[in-house]
N, C-alpha and C positions, 0 to 999 in steps of 0.2 A: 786786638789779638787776631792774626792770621788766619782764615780759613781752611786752610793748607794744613795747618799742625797733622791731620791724619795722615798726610803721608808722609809725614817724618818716618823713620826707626823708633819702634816704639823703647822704652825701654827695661820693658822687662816682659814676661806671661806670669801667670800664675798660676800656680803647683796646683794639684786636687789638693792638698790644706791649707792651702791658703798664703803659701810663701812665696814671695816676688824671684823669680833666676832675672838678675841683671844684664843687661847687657851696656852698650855704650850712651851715656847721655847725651844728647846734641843739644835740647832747652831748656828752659826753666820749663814749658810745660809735660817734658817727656818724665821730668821728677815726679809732677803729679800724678800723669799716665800710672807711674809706678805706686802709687800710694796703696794702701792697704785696702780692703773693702769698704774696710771700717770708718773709713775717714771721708765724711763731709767734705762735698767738694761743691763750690758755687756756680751758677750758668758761666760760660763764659762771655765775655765784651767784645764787641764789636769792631773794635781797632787797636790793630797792634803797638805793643808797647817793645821796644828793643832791651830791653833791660836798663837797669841803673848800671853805673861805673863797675868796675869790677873793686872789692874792696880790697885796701892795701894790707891784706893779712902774709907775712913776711916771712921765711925762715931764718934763723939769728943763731946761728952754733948750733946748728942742728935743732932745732926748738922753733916750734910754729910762735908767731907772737897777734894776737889778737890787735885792732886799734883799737881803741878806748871805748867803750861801749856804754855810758850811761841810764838808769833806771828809766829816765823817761823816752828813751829810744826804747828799749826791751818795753815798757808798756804801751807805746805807740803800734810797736810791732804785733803784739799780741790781740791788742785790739782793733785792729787791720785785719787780722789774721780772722777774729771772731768774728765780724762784722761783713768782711768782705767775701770769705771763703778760700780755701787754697791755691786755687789757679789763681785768682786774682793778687793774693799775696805772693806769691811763687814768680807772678809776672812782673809785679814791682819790686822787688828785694835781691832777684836774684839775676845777673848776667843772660844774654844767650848763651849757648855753649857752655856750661856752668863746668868749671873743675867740681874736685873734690874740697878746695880749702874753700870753695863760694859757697857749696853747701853747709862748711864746717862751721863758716861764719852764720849764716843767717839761724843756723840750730842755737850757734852761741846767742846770737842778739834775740832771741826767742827765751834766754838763760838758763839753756841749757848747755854744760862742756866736759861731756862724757869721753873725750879724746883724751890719749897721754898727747900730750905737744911735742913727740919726738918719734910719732906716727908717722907713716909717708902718707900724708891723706890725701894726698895729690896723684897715688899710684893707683891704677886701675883695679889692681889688686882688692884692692879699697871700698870698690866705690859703692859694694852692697852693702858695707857696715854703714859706711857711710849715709844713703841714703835710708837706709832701715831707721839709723837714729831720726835723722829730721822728722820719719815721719812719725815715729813712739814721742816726737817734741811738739810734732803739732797737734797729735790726737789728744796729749796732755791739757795744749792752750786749749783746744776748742771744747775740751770739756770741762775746765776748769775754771770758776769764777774769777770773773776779773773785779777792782777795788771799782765805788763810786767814786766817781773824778771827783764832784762837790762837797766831798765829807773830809776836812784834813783838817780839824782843829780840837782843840782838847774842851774848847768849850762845849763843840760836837759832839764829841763822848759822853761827855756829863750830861748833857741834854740828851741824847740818845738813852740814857739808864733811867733817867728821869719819867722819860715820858714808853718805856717800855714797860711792858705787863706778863708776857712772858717769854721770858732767857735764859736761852740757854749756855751754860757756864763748861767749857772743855778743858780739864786739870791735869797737870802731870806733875813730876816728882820737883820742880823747881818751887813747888809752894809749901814745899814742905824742909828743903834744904837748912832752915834757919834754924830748925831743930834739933840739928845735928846730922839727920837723913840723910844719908848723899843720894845723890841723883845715878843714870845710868850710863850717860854716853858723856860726861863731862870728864875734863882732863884725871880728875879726884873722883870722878865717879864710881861705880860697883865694877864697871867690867874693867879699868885701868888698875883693880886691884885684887884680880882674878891669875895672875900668871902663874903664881906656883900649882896652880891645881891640876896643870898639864893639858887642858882642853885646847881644840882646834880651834877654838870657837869661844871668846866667855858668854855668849848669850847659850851655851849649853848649861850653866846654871840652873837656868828657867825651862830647860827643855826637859821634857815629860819621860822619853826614852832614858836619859841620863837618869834621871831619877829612880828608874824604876832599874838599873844598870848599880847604882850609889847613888845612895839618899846624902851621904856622910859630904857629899860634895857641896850639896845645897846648903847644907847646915853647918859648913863652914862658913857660910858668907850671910846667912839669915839673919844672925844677931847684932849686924849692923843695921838691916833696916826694920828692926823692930820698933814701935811707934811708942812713944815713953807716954806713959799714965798720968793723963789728966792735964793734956797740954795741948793747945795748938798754935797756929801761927795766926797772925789780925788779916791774912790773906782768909784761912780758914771761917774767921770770923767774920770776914768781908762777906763772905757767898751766904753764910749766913742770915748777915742782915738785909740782904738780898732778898730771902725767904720770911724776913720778919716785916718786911713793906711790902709783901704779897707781890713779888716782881720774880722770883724763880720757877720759872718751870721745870727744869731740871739740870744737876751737875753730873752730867759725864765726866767721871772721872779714871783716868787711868792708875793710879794710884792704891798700894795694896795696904796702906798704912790703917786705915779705919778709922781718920780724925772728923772723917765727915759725922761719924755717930757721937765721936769724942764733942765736937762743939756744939751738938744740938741740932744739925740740919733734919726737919725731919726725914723719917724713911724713905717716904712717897716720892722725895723732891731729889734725891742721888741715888744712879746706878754706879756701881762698881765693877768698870768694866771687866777689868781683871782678876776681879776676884778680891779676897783682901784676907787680912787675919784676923778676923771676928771668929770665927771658927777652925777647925781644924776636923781631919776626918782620915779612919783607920784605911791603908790602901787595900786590904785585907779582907777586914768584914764590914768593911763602911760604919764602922760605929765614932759617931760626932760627937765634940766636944767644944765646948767655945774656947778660944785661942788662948786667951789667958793661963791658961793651964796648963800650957806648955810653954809659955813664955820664960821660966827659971831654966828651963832643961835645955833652952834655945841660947839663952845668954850664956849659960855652960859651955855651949860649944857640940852637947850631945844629943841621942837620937832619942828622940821622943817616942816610945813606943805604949801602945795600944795594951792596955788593962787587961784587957781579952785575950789579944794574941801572945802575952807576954811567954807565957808558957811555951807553945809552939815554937815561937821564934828560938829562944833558949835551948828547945832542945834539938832544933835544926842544925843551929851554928857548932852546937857537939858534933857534928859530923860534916859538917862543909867551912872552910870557913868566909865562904858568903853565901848567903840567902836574899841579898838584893834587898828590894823595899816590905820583904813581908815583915807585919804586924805594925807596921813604922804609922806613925800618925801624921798627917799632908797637911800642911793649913790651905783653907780652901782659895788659893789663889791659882787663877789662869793660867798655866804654862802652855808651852811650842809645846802643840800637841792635842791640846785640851781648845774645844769649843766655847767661845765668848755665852758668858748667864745667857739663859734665856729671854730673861726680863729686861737686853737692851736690845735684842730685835723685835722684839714684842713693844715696846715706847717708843722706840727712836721714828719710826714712819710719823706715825700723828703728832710727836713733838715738831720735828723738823714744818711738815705741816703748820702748825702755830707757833711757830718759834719767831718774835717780830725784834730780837736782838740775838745776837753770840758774841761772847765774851771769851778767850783763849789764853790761859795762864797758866807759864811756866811748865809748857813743854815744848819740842822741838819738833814734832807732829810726824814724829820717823814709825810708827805701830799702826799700820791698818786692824782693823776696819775705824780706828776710833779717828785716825787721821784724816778719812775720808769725809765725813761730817762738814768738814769748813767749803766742802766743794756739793755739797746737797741742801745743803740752805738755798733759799730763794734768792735770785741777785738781789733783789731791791731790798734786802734786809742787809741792816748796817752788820758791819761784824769789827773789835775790837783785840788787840796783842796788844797782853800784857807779858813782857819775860826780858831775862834778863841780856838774850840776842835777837837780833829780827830773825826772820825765814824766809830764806829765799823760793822756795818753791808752794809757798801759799799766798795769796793778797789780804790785805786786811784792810780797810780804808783809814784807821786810825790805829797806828804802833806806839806803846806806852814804853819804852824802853830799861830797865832798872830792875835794882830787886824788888818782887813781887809783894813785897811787905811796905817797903817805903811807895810804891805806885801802890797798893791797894790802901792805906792811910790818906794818901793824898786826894785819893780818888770822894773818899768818905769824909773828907772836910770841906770839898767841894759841895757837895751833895747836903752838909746839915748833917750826918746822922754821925753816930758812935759807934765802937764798936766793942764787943766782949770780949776782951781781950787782958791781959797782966798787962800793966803800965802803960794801956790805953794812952791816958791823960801826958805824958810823957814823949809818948810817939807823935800822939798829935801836935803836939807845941811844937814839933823840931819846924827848921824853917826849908822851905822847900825850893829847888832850881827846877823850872822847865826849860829847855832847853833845843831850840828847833837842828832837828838832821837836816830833812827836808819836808819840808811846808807844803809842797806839793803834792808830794805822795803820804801826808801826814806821818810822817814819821818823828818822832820826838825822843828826849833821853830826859828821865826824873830820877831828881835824886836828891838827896838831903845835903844844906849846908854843916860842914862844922864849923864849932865855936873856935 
């Protein structure tokens, strides 16, 4: 690397808060120059590098087209990027005199492609978004785990569960689908079946202001995901036996359903992130009830109100004809708005601490803060996807692909053990396909034969 670089044009100052004014790029190192505070940057090298080729990213009817950018390029990239530090990667990946599509590629090949492809991101106009993103894509890489190279096999898994003591289990609503449940962000999911209720927004369902605005909104959609009595999935029961060989540490789970209590996990061993319907509580005068109790008035379709408030309410709505959420009974789940329990900032430090596996099943990991957990584990601790897509924007060293019911069966006849479950003995005899994606990056797809 050049000596000289300082007296280039730099290519930006930065504001009293902290935000880059751009000006014109001339190298791969003036991008750095411009990089945020925040962002890790490594010594630099002692002999200039001119850049790699410029890459053939094309425009085609108006529409940027990427060249073909492969998994193991994107984790080559990333882990160049972690390893070597920003200049350094910035000096190999990217042209001197870097356009806007040279930056737009190497964010891609980093896998991130925040652009419409019908952007000018070639125009100066551009070039702060531009370089703003690269650099929200490498603060992302450098702080986010990257997979073990040497762990890509399913025999690795098994032995990995095998020989862990305690694991931690990350759930969402795909483990529970089988039940009937739907999930939230799936084509059939809750918000794809939210459009007559007139919202900007369907995750205003769940948001605390609507709520407290119309209750009647939530509780048109609530009696879909109520959790049916006295049932769970062998995924359910999978985590379970988990906790019956003294190997769970804890299941975070995002999940409002309550099957963790339904199958016997003890208390101690799942937090609820969200919340769940175990309970319910007056918005009014706080007076609690366990959820069940409102379960008839839910499948109704109607509003559960509050024993206490009932009166009041009643004689309000004689003179208004809304009073909003008074006397209405909440079940105690999480909404936009409302604070995650106490009880999972309170565990989640010294779990993560002792946590010597993770295991992540059957969510799409889109909900902070529980999403952030796959990126606060220790690197050298294995971590494990199970679900029914991969993720692209988390690493896993071993991806289980399928539904979470035939990969958690499979996983448990591996292993010896049974699981508590209706027709157990039935699941387990089906015959099973594993099937390599890529071997490399452990990725795999399970799934049952038919007769």
């Amino acid at each position: 690397m050049s000596n000289n670089t300082a007296n280039k044009r730099p290519l930006g100052d930065i504001k009293a808060d902290g935000e880059p004014v751009l000006k014109k790029a001339t190298s791969s190192k003036d991008v750095a120059n411009s990089s945020l505070t925040s962002t890790p940057v490594s010594e630099p090298g002692t002999s200039h590098n001119v850049g790699p080729a410029r890459p053939q990213i094309t425009k085609i009817d108006g529409k940027w087209v990427f060249p073909e950018i492969t998994k193991e390029q994107t984790e080559e990239a990333k882990r160049f990027l972690k390893d070597k530090g920003v200049i350094n990667f910035l000096d190999k990946y990217l042209p001197d005199s870097p356009r806007g599509s040279d930056i737009v590629y190497i964010t891609g090949l980093l896998g991130f492609f925040p652009f419409s492809m019908t952007e000018d991101i070639d125009d100066e106009t551009n070039l702060m978004k531009v370089v703003k993103t690269l650099q929200r894509a490498m603060n992302k890489v450098i702080h986010n785990r990257l997979r073990i190279t040497d762990m890509n096999t399913v025999a690795q898994a098994v032995d990995a569960i095998k020989s862990a003591k305690n694991i931690i289990v990350l759930t969402g609503a795909g483990i529970s689908t089988s039940l009937g449940i739907p999930d939230f962000r799936s084509a059939k999911g809750i918000y794809s079946l939210v459009d007559d209720l007139g919202l900007d927004d369907p995750q205003q369902v769940f948001d605390l202001e609507t709520f407290r605005y119309d209750p009647e909104i939530f509780y048109k959609v609530a009696h879909m995901i109520l959790p049916p009595e006295g049932k769970w999935t062998p995924t359910h029961a999978f985590i379970k036996e988990l906790s019956n060989h003294n190997k769970l540490l804890r299941n975070y789970t995002q999940n409002i359903d309550n099957l963790e209590a339904s199958v016997g996990i003890p208390k101690d061993k799942y937090i609820q992130c969200h919340g769940s319907f175990a309970h319910a509580t007056c918005r009014t005068c706080g007076y609690k009830v366990d959820g069940t109790k409102i379960f008839p008035v839910i499948r109704a379709q109607q509003l559960p109100v509050c024993a206490r408030c009932f009166t009041e309410r009643k004689q309000r709505l004689q003179k208004s004809d809304s009073v909003g959420d008074l006397g209405i009974m909440k079940p105690d789940i999480t909404f936009f708005g409302e604070d995650l329990p106490r009880v999972f900032y309170e565990n989640l430090p010294d779990d993560i601490r002792k946590c010597d596996l993770l295991i992540c099943i059957g969510t799409s990991l889109k909900v902070a803060p529980v999403n952030e957990i796959v990126n606060k584990i220790r690197p050298e601790v294995p971590q494990i996807l199970i679900n029914k897509d991969d993720i692209s924007h988390a690493e896993f060293d071993i991806s289980l692909l399928g539904y979470c019911d035939e990969v958690t069966v499979y996983l448990t006849n591996k292993l010896g053990w049974s699981l508590e479950v209706e027709n157990y003995k039935e699941l387990a005899s089906q015959r099973f396909e594993v099937e390599e994606e890529d071997k490399t990056l452990g990725v795999y797809q399970v799934h049952t034969l038919k007769d």
